[in-house]
N, CA, C and O of each residue as an XYZ file, in Angstrom:
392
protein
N      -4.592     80.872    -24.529
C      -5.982     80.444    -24.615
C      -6.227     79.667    -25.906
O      -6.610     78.500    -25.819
N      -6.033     80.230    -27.088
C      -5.690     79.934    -28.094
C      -5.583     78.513    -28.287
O      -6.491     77.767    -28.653
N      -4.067     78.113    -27.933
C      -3.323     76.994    -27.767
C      -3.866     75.981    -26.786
O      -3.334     74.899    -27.031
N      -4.563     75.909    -25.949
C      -5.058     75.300    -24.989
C      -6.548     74.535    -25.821
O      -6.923     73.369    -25.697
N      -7.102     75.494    -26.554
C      -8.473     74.879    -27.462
C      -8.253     74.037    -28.202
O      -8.807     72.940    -28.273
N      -6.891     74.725    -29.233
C      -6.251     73.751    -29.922
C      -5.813     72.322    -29.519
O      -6.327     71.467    -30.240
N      -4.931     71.802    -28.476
C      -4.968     70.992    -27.917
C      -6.219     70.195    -27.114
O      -6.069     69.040    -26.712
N      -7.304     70.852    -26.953
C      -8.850     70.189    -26.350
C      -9.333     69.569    -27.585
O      -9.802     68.431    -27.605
N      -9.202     70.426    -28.764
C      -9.695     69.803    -30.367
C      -8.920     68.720    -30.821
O      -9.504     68.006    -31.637
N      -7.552     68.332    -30.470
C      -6.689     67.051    -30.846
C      -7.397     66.134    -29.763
O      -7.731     64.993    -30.083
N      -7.713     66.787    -28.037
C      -7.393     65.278    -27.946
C      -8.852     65.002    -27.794
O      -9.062     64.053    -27.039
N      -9.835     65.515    -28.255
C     -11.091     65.263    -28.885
C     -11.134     64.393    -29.936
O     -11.802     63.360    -29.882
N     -10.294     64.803    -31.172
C      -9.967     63.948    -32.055
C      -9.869     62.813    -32.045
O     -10.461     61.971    -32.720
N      -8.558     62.633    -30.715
C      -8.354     61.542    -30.847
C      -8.922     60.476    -29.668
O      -8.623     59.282    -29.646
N      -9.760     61.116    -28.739
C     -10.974     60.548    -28.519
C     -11.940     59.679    -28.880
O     -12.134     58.524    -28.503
N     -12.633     60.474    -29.787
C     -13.252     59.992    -30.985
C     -12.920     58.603    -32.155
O     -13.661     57.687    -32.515
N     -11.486     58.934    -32.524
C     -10.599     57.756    -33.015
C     -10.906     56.709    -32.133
O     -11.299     55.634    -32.584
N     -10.743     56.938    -30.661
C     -10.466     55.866    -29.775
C     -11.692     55.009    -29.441
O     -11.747     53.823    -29.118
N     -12.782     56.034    -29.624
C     -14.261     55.662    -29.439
C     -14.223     55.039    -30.931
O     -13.413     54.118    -30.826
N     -14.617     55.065    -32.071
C     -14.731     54.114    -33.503
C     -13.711     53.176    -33.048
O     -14.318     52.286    -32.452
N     -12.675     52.980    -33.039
C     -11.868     51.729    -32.621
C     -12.527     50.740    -31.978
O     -12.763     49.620    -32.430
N     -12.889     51.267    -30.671
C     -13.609     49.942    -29.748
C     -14.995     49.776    -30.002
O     -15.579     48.788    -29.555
N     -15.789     50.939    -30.907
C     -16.802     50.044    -31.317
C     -16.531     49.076    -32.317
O     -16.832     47.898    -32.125
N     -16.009     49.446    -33.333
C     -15.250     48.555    -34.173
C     -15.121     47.150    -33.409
O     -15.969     46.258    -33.400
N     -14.322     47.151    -33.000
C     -13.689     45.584    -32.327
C     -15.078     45.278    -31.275
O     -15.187     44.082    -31.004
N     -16.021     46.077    -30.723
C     -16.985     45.549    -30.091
C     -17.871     44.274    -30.960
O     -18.028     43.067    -30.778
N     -18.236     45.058    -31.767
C     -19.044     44.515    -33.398
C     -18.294     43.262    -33.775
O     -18.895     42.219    -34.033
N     -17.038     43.362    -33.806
C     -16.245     42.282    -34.403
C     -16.380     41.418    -33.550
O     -16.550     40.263    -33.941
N     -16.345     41.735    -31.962
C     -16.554     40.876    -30.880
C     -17.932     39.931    -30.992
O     -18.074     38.718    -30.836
N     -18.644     40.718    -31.242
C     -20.284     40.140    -30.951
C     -20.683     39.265    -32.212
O     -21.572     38.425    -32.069
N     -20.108     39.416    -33.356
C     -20.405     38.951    -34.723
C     -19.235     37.490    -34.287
O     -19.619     36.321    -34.302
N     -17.866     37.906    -33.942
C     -17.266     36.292    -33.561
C     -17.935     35.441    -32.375
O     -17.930     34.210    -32.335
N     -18.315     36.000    -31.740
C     -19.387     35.007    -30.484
C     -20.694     34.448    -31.151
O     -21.047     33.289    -30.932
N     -21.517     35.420    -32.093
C     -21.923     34.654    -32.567
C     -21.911     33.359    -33.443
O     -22.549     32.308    -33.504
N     -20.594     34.112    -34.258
C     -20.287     33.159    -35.336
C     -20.406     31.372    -34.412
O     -21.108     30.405    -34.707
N     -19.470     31.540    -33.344
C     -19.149     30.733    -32.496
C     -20.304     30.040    -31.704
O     -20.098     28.866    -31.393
N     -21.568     30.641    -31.312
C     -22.960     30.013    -30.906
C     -22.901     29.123    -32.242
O     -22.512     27.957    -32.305
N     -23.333     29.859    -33.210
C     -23.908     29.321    -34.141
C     -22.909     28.101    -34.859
O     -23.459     27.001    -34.918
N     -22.010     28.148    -35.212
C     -21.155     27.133    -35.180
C     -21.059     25.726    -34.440
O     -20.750     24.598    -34.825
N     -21.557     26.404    -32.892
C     -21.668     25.078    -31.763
C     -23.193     24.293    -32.151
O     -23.379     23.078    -32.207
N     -24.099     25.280    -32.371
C     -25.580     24.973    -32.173
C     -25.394     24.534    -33.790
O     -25.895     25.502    -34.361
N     -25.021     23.758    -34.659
C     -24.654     23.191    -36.167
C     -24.230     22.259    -35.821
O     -24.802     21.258    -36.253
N     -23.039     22.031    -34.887
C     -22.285     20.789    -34.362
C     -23.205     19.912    -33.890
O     -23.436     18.833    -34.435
N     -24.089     20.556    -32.284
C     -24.603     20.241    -31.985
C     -25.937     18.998    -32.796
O     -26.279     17.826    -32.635
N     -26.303     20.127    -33.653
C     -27.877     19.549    -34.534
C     -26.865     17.923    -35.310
O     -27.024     16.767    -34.917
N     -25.968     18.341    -36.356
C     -24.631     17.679    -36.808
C     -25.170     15.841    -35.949
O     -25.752     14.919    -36.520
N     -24.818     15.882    -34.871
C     -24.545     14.723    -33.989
C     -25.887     14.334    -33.781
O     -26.162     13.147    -33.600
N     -26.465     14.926    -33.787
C     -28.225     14.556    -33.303
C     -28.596     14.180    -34.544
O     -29.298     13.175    -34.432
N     -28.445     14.549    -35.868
C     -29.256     14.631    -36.615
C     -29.185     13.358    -37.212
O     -28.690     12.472    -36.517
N     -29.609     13.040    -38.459
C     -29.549     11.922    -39.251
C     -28.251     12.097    -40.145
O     -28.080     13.108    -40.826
N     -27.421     11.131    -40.102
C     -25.691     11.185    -41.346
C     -26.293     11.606    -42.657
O     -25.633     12.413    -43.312
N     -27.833     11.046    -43.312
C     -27.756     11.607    -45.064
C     -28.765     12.811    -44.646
O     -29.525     13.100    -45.570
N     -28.938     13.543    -43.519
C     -29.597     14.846    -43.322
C     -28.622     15.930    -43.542
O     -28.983     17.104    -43.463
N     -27.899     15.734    -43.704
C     -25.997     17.102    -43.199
C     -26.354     17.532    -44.644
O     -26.878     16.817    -45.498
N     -25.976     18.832    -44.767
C     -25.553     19.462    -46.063
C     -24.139     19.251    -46.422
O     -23.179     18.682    -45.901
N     -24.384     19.988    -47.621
C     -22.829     19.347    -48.833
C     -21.768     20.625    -47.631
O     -22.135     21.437    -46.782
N     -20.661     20.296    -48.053
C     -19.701     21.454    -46.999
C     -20.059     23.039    -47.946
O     -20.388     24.019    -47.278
N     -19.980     23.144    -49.197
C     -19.991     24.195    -50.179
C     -21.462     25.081    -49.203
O     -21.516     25.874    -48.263
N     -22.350     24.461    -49.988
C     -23.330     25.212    -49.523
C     -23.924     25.226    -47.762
O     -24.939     25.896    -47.573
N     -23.411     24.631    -46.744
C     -23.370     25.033    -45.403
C     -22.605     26.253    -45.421
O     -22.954     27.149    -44.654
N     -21.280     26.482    -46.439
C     -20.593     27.134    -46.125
C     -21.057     28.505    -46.430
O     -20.500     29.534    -46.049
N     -22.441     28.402    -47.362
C     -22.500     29.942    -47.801
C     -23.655     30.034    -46.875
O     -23.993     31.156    -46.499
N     -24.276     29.027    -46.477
C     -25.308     29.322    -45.492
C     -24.906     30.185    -44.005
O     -25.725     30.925    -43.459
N     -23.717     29.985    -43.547
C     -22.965     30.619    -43.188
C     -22.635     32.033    -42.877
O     -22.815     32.768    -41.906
N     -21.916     32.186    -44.415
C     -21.772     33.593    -44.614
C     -22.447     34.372    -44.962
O     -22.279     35.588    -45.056
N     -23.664     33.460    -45.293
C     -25.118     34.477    -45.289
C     -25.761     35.045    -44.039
O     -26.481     36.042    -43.981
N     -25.251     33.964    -42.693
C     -25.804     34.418    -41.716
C     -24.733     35.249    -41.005
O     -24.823     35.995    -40.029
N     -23.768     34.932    -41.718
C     -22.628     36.008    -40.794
C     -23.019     37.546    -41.336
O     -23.550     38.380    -40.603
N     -22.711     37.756    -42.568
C     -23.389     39.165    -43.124
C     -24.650     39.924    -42.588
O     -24.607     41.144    -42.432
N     -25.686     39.248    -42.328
C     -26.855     39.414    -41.951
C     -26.564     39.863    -40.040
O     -27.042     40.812    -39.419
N     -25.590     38.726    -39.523
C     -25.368     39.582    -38.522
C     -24.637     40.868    -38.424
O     -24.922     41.699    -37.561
N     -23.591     41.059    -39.397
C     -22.892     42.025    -39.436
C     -23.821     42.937    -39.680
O     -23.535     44.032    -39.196
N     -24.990     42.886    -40.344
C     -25.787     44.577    -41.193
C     -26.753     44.847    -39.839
O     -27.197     45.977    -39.639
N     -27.081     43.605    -38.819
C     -27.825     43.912    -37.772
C     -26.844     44.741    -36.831
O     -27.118     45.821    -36.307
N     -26.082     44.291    -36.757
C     -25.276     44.880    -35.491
C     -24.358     46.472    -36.127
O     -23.867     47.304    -35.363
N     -24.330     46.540    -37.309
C     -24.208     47.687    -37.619
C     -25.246     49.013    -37.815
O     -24.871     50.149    -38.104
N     -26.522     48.621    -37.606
C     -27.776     48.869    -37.815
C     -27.907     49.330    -36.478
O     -28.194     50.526    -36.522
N     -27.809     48.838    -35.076
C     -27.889     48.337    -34.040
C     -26.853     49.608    -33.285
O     -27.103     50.444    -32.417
N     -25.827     49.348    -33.930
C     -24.508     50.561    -33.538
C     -25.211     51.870    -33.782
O     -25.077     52.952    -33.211
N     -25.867     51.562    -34.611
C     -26.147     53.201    -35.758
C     -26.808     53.636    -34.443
O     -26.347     54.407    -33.601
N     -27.992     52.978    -34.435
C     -29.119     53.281    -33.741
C     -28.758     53.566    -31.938
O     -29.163     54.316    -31.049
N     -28.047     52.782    -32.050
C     -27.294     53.369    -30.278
C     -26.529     54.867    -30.545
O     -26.969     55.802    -29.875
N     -25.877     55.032    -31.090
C     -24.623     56.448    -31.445
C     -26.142     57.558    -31.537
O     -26.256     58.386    -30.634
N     -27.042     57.516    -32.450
C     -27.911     58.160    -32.768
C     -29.058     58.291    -31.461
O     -29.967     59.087    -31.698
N     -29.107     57.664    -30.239
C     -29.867     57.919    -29.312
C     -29.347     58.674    -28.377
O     -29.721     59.741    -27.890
N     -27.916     57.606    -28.067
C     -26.480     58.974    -27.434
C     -26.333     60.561    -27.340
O     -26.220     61.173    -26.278
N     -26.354     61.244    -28.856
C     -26.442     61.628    -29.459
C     -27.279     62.468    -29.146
O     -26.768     63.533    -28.799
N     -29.087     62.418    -29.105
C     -29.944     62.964    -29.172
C     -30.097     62.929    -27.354
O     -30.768     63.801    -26.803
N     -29.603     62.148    -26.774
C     -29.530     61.915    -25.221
C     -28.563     63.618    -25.074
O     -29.269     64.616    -24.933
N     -27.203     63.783    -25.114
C     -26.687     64.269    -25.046
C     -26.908     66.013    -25.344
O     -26.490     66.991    -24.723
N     -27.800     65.882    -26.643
C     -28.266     67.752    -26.895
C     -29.134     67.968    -26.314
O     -29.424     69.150    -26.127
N     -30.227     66.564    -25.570
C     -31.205     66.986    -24.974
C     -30.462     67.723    -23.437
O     -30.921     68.732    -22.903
N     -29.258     66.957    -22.932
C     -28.740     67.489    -21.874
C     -27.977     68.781    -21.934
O     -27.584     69.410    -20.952
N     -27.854     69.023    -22.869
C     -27.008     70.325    -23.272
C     -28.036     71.444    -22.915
O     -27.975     72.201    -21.946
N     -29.098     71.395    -23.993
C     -30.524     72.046    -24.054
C     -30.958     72.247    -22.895
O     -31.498     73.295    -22.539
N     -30.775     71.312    -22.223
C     -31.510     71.459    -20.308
C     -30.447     72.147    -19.934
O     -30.789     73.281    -19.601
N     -28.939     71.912    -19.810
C     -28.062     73.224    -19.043
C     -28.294     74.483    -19.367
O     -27.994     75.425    -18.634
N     -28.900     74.604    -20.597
C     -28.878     75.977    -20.610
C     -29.706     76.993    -20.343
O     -29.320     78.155    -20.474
């Protein structure tokens, strides 16, 4: 009996591992698609726009990684807030079995 819990608690463990992993790479997913909208929709403006309208490459470039960060703290914000509804979804169902 013992030994049987023990083994339910590893592969819980590593469950869990497996669950942070693919949110992980989910996040990474959604932050590179964006990167990638936003990249196209720059190109896009780029060709439309006026040649002495374009920014210097330096500072597009931090404009950038300002908006990449900003997506990263949303979508980590975003994660939080999903795990944390899960979460409260889940004891509410517990609470009702019992």
């Amino acid at each position: 009996m013992l030994s049987r819990l023990q083994e339910l608690r590893k592969e819980e463990e590593t469950l869990l591992r497996v669950k942070a992993a693919l949110h992980d790479q989910l996040t990474r997913l959604r932050v590179s698609r964006g990167q990638r909208g936003r990249l196209r929709e720059r190109g896009s403006r780029r060709a439309a726009g006026a040649a002495g309208t374009e920014q210097p490459g330096a500072l597009g470039q931090m404009d950038n990684e300002a908006a990449i960060n900003q997506t990263e703290l949303h979508l980590s914000l975003q994660g939080r807030e999903e795990e944390e509804e899960e979460e409260e979804e889940e004891e509410e169902e517990e609470e009702s079995d019992s």
